[in-house]
Structure formats: C-alpha cells, structure tokens
Steps between C-alpha positions, in 0.01 A plus 500: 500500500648607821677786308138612294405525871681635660481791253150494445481401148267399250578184329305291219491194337506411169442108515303212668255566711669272767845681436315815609353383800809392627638861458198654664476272783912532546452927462217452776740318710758731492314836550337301807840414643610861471158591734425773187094531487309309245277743400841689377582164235638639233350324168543107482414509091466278202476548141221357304371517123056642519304551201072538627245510219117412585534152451822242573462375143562857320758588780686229381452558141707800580755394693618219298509735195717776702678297735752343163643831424576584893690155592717497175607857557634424854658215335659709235828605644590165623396274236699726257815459724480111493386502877263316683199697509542428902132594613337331218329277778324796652428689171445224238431599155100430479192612688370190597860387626534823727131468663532111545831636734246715664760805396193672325127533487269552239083488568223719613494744805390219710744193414790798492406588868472114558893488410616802675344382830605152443848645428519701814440216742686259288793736523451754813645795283318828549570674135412311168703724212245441191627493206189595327651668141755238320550391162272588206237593731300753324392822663137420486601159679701666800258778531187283560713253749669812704111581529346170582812442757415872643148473550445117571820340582702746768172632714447129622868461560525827742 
C-alpha cells in the first residue's frame, strides 16, 4: 500500500470482503500519512459477480444457469496443467457457492442495492467493478440487468 500511494493508484480486490477492507483502510492510511487530500483518493475497488431481474427468484434462475460456464473457464488453464486452481475459494464453481461468499449478487433492483450499500460500509472501497456479462448469459439476460442496474440500482447509489 504505501507504494499504490504514494503513486496514486487504483487498486482492487478480488476476494473476501474482510481482505478488502483491510486494503482500503491500509490505502486510507497511507495517503493520510503522506497529507495528499482525500477528496483526490484514487479508487479503493472490488470485484463482484450482479445479475438484476424483477424479482430475486428469476435473478437467480439466471445466474445459477450462467454462472457454470464462467467459473470453469477461469479454471481451464490451470486445471489442464495439473495446478491448483489457487482462487477456487473466491470463485467456486456454482452460483449458490459464490453468493453464500458474498462474491456475487443476484435479486431485484432493491435487494441488489441492499448488497452494494451493505458492501460499501462492510468494506470502505469507493468502486465496485460489476461483473454483470459472464458465462452463458444470454443477450436478452444482460440487456434487461444492464437496464434494471441503470435505471434502479446506480441512481440510489450516487
């Protein structure tokens, strides 16, 4: 961290939402000790798996059908080398597994802005990378949660 700051740059986390709390509060430590402003923070991210369809049940529906295809594919290239997979425990290979983490979210506008604000005072990041289009999502699928997240999700979160 004190070398991100002192550089000014943007770091995210992939895992736990401890792990990146830690990091945040650590970045925020070190940009403070260097006296640089805080309304210049560079972005204190972390990466997170959305899907938002009107209701939690048929979000979920489609992230547990696209989600598969996704986690074996960034498997692939180590599984096929005989290596330990070595962040299966962030990106596990169902759904279910990956929400129960809290590394992913799938519901309606209202339990997705639920997470994301939960998530941000869990964690004290100030970015949330979405990974909104994985797997066997089908156009139709992404196009409708892009919109839902657009126009119900991100104006409350402003």
């Amino acid at each position: 961290m004190p070398w991100a700051a002192s550089l000014g740059v943007n770091v995210v986390s992939l895992g736990p939402a401890a792990r990146a709390q830690a990091i945040a509060a650590r970045y925020r430590e070190e940009w403070e000790k260097l006296g640089k402003p805080p309304q210049d923070l560079p972005k204190i991210g972390i990466t997170r798996h959305i899907v938002v369809a009107p209701s939690d049940a048929q979000a979920k529906r489609i992230a547990r059908a696209a989600y598969p295809r996704w986690a074996n594919a960034i498997a692939f290239l180590w599984e096929r080398s005989g290596i330990d997979f070595l962040l299966k425990g962030i990106y596990p290979k169902e759904w279910d597994a990956l929400e129960s983490l809290g590394h992913g979210v799938a519901g309606s506008p209202d339990t997705v802005r639920a997470y994301l604000e939960n998530l941000q005072r869990e964690t004290g990041v100030n970015y949330v990378l979405c990974q909104m289009i994985f797997g066997d999502l089908t156009f139709a699928d992404a196009e409708a949660s892009l919109t839902l997240f657009g126009g119900e999700v991100m104006p409350a979160l402003r």
